[in-house]
C-alpha positions in Angstrom: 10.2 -2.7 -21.5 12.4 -4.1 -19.1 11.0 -7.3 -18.2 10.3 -7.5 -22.0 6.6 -8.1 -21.6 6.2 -6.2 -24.7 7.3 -9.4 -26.8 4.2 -11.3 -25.6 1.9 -8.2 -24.1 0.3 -5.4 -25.0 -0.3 -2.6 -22.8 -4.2 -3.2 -22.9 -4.2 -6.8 -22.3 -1.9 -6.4 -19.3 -4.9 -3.9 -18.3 -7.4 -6.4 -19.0 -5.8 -9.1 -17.1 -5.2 -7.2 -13.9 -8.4 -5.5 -13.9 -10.3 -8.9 -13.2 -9.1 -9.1 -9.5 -11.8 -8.2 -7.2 -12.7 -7.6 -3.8 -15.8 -9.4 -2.6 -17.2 -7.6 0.8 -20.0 -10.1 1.9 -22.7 -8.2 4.7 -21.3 -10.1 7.6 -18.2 -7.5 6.5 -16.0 -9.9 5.7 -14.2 -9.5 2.5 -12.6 -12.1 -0.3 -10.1 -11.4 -2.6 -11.1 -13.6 -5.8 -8.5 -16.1 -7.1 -5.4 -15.0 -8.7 -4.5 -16.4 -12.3 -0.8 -17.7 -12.9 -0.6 -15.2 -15.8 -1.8 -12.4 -12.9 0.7 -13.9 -10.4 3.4 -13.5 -13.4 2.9 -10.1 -14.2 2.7 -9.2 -10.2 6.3 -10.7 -10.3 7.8 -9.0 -13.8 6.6 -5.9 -12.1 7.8 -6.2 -8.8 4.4 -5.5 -7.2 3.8 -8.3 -4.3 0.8 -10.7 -4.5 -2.4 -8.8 -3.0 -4.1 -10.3 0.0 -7.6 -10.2 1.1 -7.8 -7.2 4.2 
């Protein structure tokens, strides 16, 4: 409510949107974060969360 996301979001597509980031672990054991969206990168801000790297 405070970022007013609620104007353009609803609860279930800000869900949706942050639940396509993944975490690719290849066999080597090197992992890959997959690419971040600009809408993903926007909520991550309006939230105050910072951008998630690849460990």
């Amino acid at each position: 409510k405070e970022q007013d996301l609620y104007k353009s979001y609803t609860l279930s597509e800000v869900i949706y949107e942050l639940k396509k980031l993944r975490v690719i672990t290849l066999n080597s054991g090197k992992s890959y974060l997959t690419e971040i969206s600009q809408k993903q990168r926007m909520l991550f801000e309006k939230f105050g969360v910072p951008i998630p790297v690849a460990p």
